[in-house]
LOBADREN-233414 format. One record per atom (N, C-alpha, C): residue in one letter; x, y, z. Coordinates in pm, whole numbers, always signed. Atoms other than C-alpha are relative to their C-alpha. Last residue first. Example, Ala and Ser with C-alpha at 12.3 -4.5 7.8 and 13.67 -1.06 7.14 Angstrom:
REM LOBADREN-233414
<r><code>S</code><X>-82</X><Y>-119</Y><Z>-6</Z></r>
<r><code>S</code><X>+1367</X><Y>-106</Y><Z>+714</Z></r>
<r><code>S</code><X>-77</X><Y>+109</Y><Z>+73</Z></r>
<r><code>A</code><X>+89</X><Y>-119</Y><Z>+0</Z></r>
<r><code>A</code><X>+1230</X><Y>-450</Y><Z>+780</Z></r>
<r><code>A</code><X>+90</X><Y>+120</Y><Z>+0</Z></r>
END
This chain:
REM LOBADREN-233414
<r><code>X</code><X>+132</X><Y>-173</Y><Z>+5</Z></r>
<r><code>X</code><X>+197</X><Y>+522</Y><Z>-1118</Z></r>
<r><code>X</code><X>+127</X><Y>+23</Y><Z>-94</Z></r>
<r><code>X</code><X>-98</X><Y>-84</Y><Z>-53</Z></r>
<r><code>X</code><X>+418</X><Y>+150</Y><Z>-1122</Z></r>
<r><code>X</code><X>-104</X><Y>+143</Y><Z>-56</Z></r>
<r><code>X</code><X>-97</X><Y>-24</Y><Z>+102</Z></r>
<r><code>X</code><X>+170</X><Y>-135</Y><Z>-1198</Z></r>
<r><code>X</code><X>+39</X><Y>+93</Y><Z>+78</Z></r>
<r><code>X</code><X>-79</X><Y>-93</Y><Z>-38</Z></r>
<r><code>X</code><X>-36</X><Y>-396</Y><Z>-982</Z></r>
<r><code>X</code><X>+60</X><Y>+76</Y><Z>-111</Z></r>
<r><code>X</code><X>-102</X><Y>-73</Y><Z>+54</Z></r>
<r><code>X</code><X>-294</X><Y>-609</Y><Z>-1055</Z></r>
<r><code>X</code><X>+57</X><Y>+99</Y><Z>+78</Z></r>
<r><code>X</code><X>+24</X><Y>-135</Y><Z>-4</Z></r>
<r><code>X</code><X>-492</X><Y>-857</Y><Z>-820</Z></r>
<r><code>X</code><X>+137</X><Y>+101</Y><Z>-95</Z></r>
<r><code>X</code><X>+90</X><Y>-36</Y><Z>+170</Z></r>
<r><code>X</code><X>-486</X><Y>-1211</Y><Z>-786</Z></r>
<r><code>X</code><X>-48</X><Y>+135</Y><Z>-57</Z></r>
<r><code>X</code><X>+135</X><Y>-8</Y><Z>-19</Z></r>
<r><code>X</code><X>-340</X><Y>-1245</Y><Z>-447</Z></r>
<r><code>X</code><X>-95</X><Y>+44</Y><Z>-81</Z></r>
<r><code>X</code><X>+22</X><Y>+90</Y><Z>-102</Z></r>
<r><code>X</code><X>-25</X><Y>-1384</Y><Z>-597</Z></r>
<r><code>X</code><X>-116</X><Y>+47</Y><Z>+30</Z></r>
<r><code>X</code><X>+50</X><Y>+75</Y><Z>+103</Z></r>
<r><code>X</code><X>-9</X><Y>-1022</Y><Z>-811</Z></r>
<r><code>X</code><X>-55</X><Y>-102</Y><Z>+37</Z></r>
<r><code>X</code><X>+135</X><Y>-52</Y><Z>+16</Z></r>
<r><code>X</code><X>+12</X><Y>-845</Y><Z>-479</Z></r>
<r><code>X</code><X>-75</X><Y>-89</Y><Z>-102</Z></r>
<r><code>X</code><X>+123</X><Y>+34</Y><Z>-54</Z></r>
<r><code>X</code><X>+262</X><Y>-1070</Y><Z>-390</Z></r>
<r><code>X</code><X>-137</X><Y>+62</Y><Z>+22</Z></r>
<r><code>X</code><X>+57</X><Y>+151</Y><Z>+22</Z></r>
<r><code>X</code><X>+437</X><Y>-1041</Y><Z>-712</Z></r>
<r><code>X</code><X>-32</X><Y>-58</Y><Z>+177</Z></r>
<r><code>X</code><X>+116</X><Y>-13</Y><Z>+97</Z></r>
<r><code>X</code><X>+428</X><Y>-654</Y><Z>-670</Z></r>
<r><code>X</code><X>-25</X><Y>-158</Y><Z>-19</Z></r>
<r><code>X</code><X>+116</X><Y>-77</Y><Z>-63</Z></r>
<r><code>X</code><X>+601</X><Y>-677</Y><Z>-318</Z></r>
<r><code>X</code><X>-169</X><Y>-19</Y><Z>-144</Z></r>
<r><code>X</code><X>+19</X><Y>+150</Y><Z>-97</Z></r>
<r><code>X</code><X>+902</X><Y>-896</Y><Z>-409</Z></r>
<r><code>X</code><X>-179</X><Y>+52</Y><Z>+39</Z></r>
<r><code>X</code><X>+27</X><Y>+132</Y><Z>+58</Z></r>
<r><code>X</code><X>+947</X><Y>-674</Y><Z>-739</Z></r>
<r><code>X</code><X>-77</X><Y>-109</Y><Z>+94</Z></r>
<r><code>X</code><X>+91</X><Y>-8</Y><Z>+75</Z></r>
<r><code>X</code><X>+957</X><Y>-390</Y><Z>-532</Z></r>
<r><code>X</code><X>-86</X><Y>-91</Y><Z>-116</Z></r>
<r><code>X</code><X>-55</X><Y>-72</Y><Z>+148</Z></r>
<r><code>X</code><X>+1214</X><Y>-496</Y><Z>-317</Z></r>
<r><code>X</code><X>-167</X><Y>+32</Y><Z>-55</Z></r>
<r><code>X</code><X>+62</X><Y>+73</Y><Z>+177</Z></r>
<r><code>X</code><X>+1096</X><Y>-535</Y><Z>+22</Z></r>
<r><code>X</code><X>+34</X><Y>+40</Y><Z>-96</Z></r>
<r><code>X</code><X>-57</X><Y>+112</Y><Z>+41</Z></r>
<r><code>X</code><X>+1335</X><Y>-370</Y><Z>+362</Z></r>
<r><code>X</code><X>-38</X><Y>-85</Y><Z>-155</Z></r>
<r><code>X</code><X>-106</X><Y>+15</Y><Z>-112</Z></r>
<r><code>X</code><X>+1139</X><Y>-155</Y><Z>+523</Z></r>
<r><code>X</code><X>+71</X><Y>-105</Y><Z>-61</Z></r>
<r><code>X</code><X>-40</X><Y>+120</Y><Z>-8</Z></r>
<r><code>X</code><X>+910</X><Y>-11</Y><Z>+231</Z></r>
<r><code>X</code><X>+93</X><Y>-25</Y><Z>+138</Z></r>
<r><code>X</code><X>-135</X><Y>-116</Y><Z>-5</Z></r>
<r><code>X</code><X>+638</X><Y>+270</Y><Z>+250</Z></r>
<r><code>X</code><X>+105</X><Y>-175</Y><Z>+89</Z></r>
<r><code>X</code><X>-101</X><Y>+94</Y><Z>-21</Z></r>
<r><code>X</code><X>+343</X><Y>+119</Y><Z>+47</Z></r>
<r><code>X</code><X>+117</X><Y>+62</Y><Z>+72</Z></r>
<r><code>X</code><X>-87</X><Y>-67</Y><Z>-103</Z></r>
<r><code>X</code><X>+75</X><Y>+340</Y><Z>-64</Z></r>
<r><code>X</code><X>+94</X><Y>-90</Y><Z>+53</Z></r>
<r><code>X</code><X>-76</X><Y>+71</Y><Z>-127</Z></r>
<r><code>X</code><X>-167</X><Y>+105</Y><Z>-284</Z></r>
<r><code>X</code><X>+120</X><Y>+101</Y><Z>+40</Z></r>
<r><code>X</code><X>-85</X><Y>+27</Y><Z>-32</Z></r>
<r><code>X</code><X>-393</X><Y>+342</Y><Z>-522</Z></r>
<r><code>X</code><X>+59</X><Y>-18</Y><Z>+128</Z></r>
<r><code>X</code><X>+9</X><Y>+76</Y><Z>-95</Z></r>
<r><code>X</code><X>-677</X><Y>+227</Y><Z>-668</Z></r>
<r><code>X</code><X>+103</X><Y>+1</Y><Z>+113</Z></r>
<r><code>X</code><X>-156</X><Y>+79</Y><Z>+6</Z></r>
<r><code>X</code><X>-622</X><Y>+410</Y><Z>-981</Z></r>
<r><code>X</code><X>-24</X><Y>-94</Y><Z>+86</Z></r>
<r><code>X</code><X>+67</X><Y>+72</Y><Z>+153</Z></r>
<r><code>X</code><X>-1021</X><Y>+599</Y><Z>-1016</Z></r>
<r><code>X</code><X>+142</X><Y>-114</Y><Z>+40</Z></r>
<r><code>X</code><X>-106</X><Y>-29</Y><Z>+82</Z></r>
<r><code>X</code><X>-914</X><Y>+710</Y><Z>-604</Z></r>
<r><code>X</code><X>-26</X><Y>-104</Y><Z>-118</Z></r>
<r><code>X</code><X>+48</X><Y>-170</Y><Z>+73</Z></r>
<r><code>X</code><X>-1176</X><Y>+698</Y><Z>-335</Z></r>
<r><code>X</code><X>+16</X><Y>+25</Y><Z>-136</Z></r>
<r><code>X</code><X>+111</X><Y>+20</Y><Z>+61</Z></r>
<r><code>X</code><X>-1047</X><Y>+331</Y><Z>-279</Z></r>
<r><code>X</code><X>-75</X><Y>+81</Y><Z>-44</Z></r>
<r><code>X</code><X>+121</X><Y>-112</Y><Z>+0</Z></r>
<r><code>X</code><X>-724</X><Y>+462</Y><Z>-156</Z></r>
<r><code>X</code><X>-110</X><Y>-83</Y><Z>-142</Z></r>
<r><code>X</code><X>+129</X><Y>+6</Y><Z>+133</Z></r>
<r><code>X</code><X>-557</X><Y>+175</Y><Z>-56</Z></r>
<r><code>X</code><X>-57</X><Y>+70</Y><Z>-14</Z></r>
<r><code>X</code><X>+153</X><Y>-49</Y><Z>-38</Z></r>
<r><code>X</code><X>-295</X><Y>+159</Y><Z>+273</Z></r>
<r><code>X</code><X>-45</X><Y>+8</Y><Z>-149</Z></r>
<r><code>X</code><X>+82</X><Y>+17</Y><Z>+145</Z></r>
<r><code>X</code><X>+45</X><Y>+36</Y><Z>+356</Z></r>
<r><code>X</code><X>-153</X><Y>+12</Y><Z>+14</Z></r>
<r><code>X</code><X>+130</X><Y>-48</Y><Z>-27</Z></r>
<r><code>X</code><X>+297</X><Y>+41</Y><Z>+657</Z></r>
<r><code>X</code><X>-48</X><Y>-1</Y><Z>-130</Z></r>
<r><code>X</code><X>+10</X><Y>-101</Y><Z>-136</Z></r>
<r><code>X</code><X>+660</X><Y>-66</Y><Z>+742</Z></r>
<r><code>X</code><X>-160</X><Y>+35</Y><Z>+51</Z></r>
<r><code>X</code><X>+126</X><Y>-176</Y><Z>+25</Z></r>
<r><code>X</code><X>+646</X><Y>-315</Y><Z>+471</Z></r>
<r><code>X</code><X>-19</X><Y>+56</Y><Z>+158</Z></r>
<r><code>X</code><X>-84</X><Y>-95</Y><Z>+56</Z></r>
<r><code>X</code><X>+974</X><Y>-571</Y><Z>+485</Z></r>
<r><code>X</code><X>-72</X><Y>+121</Y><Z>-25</Z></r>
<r><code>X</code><X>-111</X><Y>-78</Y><Z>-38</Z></r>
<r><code>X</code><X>+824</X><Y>-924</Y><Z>+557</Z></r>
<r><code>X</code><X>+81</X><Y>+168</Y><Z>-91</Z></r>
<r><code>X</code><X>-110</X><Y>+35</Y><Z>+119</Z></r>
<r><code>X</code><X>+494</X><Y>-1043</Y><Z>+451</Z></r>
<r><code>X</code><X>+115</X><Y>+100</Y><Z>+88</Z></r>
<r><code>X</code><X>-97</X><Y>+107</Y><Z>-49</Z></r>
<r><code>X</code><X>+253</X><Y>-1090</Y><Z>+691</Z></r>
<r><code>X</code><X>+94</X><Y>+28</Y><Z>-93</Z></r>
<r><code>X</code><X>-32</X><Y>-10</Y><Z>-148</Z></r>
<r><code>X</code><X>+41</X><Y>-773</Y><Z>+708</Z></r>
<r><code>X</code><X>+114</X><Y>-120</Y><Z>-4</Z></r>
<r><code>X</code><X>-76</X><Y>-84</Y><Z>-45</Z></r>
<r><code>X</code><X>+56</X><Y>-765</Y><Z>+335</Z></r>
<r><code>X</code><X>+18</X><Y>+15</Y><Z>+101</Z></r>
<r><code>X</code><X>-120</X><Y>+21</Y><Z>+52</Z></r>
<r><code>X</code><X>-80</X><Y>-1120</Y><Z>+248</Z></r>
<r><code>X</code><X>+109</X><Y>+117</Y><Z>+10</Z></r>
<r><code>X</code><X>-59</X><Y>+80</Y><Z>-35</Z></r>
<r><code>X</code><X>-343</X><Y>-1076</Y><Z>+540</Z></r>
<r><code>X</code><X>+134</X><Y>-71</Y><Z>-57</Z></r>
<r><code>X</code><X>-71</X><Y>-69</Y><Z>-182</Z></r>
<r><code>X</code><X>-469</X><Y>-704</Y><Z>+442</Z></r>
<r><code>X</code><X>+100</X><Y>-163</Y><Z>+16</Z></r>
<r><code>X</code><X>-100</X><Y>-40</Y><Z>+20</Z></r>
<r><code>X</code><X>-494</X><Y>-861</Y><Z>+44</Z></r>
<r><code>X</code><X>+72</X><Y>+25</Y><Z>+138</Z></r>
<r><code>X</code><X>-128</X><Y>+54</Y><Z>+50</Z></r>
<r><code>X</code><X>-820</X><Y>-1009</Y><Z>+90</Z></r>
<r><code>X</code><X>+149</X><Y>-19</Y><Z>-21</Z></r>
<r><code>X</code><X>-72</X><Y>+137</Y><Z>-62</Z></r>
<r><code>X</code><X>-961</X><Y>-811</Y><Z>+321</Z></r>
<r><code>X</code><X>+54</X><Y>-99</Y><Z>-38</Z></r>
<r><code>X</code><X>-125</X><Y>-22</Y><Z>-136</Z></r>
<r><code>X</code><X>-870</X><Y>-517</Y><Z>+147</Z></r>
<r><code>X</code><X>-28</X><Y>-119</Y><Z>+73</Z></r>
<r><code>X</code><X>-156</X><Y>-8</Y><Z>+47</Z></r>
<r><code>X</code><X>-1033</X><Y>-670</Y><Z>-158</Z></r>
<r><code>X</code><X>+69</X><Y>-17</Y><Z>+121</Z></r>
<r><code>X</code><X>+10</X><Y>+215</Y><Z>+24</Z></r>
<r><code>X</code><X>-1381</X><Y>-820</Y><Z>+19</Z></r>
<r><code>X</code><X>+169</X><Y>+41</Y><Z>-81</Z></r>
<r><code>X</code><X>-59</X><Y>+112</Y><Z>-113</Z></r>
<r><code>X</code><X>-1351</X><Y>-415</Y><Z>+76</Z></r>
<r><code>X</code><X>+27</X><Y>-85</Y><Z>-11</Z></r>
<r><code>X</code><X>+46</X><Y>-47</Y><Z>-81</Z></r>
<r><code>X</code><X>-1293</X><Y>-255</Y><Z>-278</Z></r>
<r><code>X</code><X>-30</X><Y>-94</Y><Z>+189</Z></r>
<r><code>X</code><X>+111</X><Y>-95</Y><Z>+0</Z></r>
<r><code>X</code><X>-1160</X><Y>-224</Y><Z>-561</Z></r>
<r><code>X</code><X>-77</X><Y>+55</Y><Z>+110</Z></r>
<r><code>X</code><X>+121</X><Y>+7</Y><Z>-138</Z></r>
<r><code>X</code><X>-859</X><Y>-351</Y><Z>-526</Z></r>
<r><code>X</code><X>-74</X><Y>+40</Y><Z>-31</Z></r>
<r><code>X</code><X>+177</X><Y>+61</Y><Z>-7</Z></r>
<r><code>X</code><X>-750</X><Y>-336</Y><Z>-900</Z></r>
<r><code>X</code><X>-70</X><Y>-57</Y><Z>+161</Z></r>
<r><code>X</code><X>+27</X><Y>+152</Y><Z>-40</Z></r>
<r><code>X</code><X>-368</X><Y>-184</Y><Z>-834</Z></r>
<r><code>X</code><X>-190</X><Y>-16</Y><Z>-61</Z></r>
<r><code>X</code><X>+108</X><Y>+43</Y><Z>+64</Z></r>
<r><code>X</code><X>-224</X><Y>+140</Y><Z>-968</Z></r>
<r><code>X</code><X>-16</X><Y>-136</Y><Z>+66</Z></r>
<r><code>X</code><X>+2</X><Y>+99</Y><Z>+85</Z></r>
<r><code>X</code><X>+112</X><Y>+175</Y><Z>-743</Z></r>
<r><code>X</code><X>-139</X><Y>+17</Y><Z>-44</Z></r>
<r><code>X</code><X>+193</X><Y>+15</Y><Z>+88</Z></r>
<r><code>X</code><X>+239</X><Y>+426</Y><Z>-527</Z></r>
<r><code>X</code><X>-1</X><Y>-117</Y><Z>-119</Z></r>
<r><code>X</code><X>+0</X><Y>+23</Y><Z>+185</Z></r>
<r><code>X</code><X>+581</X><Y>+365</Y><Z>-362</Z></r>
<r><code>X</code><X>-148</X><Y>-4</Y><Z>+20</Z></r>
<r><code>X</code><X>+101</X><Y>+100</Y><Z>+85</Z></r>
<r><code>X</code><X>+642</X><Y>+555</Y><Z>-33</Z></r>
<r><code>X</code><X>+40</X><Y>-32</Y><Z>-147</Z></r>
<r><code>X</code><X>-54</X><Y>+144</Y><Z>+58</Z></r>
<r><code>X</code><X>+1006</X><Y>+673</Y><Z>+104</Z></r>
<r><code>X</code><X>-126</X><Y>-46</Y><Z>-15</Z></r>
<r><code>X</code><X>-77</X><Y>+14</Y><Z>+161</Z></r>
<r><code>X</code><X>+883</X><Y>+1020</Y><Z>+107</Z></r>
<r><code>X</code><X>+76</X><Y>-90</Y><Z>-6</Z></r>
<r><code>X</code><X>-150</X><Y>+85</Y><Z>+1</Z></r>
<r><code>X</code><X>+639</X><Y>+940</Y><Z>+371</Z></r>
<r><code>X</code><X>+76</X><Y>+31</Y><Z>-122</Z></r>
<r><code>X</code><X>+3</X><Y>+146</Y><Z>+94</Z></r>
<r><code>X</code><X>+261</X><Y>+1166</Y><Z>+310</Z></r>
<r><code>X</code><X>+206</X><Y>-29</Y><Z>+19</Z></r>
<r><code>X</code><X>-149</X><Y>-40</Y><Z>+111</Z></r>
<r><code>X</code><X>+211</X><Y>+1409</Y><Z>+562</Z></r>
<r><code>X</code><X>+36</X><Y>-166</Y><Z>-70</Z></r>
<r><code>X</code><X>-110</X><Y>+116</Y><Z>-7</Z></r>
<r><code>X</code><X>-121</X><Y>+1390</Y><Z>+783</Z></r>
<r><code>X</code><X>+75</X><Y>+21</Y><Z>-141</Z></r>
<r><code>X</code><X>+61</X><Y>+110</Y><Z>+91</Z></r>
<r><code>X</code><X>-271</X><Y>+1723</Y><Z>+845</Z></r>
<r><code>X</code><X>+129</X><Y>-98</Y><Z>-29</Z></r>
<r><code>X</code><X>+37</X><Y>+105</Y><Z>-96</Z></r>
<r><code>X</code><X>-130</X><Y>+1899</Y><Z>+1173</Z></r>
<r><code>X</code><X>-94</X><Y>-82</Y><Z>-108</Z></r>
<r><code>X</code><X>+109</X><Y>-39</Y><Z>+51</Z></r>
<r><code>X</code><X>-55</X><Y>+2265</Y><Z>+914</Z></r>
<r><code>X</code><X>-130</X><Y>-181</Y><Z>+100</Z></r>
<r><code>X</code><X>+71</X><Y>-134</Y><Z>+10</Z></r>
<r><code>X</code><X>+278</X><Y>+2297</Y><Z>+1073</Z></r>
<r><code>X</code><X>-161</X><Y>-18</Y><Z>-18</Z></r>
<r><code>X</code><X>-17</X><Y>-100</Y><Z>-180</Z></r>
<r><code>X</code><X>+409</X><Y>+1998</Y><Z>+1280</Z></r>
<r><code>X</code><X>-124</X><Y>+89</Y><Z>-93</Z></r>
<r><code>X</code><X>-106</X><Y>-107</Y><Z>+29</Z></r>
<r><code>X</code><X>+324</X><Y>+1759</Y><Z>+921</Z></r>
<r><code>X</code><X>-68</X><Y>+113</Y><Z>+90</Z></r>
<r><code>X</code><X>+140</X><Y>-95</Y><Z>-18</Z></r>
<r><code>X</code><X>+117</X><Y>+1447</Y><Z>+1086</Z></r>
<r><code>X</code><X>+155</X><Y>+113</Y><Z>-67</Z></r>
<r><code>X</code><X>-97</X><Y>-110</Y><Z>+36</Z></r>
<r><code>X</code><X>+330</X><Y>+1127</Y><Z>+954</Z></r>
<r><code>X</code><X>-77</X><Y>+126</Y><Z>+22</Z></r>
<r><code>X</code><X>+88</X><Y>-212</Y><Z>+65</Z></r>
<r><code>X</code><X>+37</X><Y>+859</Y><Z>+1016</Z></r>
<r><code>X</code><X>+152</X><Y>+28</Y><Z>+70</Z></r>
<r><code>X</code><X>-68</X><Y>-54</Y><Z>-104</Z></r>
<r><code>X</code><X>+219</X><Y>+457</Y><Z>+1094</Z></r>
<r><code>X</code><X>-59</X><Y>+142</Y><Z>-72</Z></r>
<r><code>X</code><X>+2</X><Y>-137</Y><Z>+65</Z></r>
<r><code>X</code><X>-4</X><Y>+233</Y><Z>+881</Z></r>
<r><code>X</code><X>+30</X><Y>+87</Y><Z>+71</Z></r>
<r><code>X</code><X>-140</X><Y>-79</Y><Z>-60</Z></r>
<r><code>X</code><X>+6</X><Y>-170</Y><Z>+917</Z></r>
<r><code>X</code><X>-4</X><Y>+154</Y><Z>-35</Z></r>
<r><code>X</code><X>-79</X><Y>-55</Y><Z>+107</Z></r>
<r><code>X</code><X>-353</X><Y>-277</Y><Z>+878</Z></r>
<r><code>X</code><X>+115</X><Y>+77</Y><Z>+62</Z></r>
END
């Protein structure tokens, strides 16, 4: 999984990217992420991305290099899985 950690100097807990997009998705759960890891590792334009499965939403983290948002949610969709905008 692509996922570059942001540690913030002061308090040395990891700092969330303020170029992420959050998203609601239906991963639920592993047999997801491995599902999905191989259409987001290959796809052009994601710097890094991660799933909180903890989380009632599901939510996908995304911090873009280049992907529109559109290009990103219809390949989440493609791997049969919802997406929406938090």
């Amino acid at each position: 999984m692509k996922w570059n950690a942001i540690f913030d100097k002061l308090t040395g807990k990891q700092a969330e990217d303020p170029n992420a997009w959050h998203f609601r998705t239906s991963i639920m759960c592993n047999g997801c992420i491995a599902k999905i890891t191989p259409v987001l590792d290959g796809a052009e334009g994601i710097a890094s991305w991660k799933v909180a499965l903890d989380t009632p939403d599901r939510v996908l983290t995304v911090v873009p290099d280049g992907i529109s948002e559109e290009e990103l949610m219809a390949l989440v969709r493609g791997a049969g899985f919802t997406i929406e905008h938090m």
